[in-house]
C-alpha positions as CSV (number, residue, x, y, z in Angstrom):
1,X,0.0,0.0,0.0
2,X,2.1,3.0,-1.4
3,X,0.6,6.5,-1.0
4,X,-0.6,6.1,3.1
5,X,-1.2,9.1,4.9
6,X,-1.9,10.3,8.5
7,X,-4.8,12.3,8.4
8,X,-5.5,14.5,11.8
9,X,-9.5,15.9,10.9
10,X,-11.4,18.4,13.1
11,X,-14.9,16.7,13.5
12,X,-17.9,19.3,14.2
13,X,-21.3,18.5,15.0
14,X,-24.5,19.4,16.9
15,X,-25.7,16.4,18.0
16,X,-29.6,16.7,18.8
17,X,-30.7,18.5,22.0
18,X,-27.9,20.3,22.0
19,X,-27.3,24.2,22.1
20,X,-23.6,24.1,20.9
21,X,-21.9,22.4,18.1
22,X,-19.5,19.5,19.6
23,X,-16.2,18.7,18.5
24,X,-13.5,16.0,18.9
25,X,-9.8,15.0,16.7
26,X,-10.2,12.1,14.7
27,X,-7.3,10.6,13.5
28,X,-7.0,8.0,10.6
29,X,-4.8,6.7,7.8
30,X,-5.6,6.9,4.3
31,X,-4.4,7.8,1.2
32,X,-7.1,10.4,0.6
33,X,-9.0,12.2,3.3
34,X,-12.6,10.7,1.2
35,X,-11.7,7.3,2.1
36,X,-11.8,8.2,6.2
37,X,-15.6,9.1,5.6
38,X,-17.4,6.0,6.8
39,X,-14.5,5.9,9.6
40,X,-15.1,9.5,10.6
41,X,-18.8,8.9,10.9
42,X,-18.3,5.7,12.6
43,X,-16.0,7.4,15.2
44,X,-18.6,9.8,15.9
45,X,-21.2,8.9,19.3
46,X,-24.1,11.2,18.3
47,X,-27.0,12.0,16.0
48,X,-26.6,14.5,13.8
49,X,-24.7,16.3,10.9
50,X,-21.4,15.4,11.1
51,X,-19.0,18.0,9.4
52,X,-15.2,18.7,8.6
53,X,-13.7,22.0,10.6
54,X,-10.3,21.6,9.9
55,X,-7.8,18.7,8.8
56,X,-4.5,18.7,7.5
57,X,-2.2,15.7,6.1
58,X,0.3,15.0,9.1
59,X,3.8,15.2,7.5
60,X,6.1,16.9,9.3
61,X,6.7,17.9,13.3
62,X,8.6,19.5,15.0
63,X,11.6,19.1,12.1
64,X,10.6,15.5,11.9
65,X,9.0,13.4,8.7
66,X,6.2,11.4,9.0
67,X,5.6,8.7,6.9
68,X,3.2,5.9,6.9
69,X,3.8,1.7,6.4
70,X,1.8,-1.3,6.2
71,X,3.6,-3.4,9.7
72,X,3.5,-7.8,9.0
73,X,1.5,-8.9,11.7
74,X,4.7,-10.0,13.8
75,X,6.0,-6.5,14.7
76,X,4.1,-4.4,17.7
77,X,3.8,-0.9,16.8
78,X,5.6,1.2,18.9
79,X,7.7,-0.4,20.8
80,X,11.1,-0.4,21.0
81,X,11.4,2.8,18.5
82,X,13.3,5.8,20.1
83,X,10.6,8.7,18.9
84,X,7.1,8.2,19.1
85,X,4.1,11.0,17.9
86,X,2.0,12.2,20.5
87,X,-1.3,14.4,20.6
88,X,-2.1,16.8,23.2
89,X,-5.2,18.5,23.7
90,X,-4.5,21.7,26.4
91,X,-6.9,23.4,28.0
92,X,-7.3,26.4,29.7
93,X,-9.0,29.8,30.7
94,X,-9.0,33.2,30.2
95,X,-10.5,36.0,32.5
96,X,-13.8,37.3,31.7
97,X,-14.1,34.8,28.8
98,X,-17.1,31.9,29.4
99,X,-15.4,29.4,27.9
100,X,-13.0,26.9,27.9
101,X,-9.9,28.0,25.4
102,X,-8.3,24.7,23.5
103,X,-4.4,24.7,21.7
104,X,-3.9,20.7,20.1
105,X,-0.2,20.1,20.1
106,X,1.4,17.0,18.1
107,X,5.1,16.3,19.9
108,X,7.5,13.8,18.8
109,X,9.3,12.7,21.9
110,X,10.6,9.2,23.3
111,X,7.3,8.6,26.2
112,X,4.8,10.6,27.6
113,X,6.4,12.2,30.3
114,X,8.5,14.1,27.9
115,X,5.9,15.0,25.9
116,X,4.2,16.7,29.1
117,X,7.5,18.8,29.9
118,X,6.6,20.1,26.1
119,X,3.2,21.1,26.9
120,X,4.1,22.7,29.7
121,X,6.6,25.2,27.5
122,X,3.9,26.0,25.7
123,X,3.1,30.1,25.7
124,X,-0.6,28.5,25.9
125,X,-0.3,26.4,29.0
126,X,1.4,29.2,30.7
127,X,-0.5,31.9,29.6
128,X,-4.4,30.6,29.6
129,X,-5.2,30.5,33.4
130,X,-6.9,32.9,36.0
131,X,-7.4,32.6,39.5
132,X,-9.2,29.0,40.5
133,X,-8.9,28.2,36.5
134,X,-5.6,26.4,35.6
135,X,-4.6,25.2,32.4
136,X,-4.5,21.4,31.8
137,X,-4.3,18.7,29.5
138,X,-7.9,18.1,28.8
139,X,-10.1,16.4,30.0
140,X,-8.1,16.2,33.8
141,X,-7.3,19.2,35.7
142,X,-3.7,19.2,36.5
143,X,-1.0,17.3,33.8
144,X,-2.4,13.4,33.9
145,X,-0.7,10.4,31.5
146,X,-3.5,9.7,30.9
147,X,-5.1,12.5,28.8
148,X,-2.2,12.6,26.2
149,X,-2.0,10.1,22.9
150,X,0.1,8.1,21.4
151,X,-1.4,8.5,17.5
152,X,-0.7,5.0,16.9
153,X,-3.3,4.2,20.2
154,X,-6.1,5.9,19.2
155,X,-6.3,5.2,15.2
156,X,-10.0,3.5,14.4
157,X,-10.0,-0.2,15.7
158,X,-10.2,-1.0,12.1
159,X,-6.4,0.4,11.3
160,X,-5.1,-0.1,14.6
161,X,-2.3,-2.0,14.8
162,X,-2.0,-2.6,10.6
163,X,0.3,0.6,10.1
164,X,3.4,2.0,11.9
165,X,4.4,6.1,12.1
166,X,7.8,5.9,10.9
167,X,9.4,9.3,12.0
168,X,13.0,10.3,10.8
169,X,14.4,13.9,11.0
170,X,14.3,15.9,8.4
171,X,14.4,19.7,8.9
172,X,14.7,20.8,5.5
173,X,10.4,20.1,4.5
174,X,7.7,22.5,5.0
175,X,5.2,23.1,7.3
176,X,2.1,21.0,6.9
177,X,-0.9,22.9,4.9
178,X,-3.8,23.1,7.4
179,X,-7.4,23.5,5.5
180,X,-9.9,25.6,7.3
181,X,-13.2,25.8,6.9
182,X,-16.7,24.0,6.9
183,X,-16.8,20.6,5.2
184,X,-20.2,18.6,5.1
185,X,-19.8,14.9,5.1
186,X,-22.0,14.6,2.1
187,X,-19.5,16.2,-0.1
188,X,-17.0,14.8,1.1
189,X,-18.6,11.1,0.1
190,X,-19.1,12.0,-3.6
């Protein structure tokens, strides 16, 4: 399978009953962002009309390049690899503001602790609190394990396990293109 891609996709809906639009990262491999439909709506819990914020192809982080492959069912993905690509989903609060500010971070580091020191260097963590209102890694308050990924863990149960994130340095590529804007489902599926 030549052409594979990691596909990080803002998902947007609001699910029935509801008085503001929802939203969760879905991430899945592909070699378009159309064949992740049926996944996209699979990973999504609710009722309703399910739509495309944002997305971009994930290629490069932090100076690193990522690339796709198929793994033979006898390697574990993962494991014993020095660098590993990790999402993080801050959170955090600003005075006089009635909501809940968000900054999603993708680190390459070794394990989880050291991707925490990273979030914590962010101008975001250390700039979006007030007083009784820390920032955090979402959905804990305070830094938890816990609520930071490991992209390989949370790919659709259908792909988990079948590909592995290679990730060799290579400073010299350019920032990833990030599309913004609304995306129904319906055109995507055409």
């Amino acid at each position: 399978m030549s052409g594979l891609k990691l596909f990080m996709v803002l998902l947007g809906c609001k699910p029935e009953g509801r008085h503001v639009e929802q939203h969760d990262v879905f991430f899945g491999i592909a070699t378009s962002l159309k064949e992740l439909a049926g996944e996209m709506e699979a990973f999504w819990p609710d009722s309703g009309k399910l739509h495309i914020d944002a997305w971009r192809e994930v290629t490069v982080v932090e100076g690193f390049q990522i690339q796709v492959v198929a793994v033979d069912k006898s390697e574990a993905p993962g494991e014993g690899r020095k660098n590993k690509l990790f999402f993080i989903n801050l959170g955090g609060y600003q005075p006089f503001r009635f909501e809940e500010q968000h900054y999603m971070l993708l680190t390459i580091k070794s394990d989880k602790a050291s991707a925490i020191k990273e979030a914590k260097k962010t101008l975001f963590f250390q700039t979006n609190h007030s007083p009784g209102a820390s920032s955090h890694i979402d959905d804990k308050y305070g830094i938890d394990v816990d609520e930071l990924y490991e992209i390989e863990e949370i790919l659709p149960p259908t792909q988990r396990g079948k590909f592995r994130i290679n990730i060799s340095l290579n400073d010299k590529l350019d920032a990833d293109e990030i599309h913004l804007g609304y995306l129904k489902m319906s055109l995507l599926k055409k």
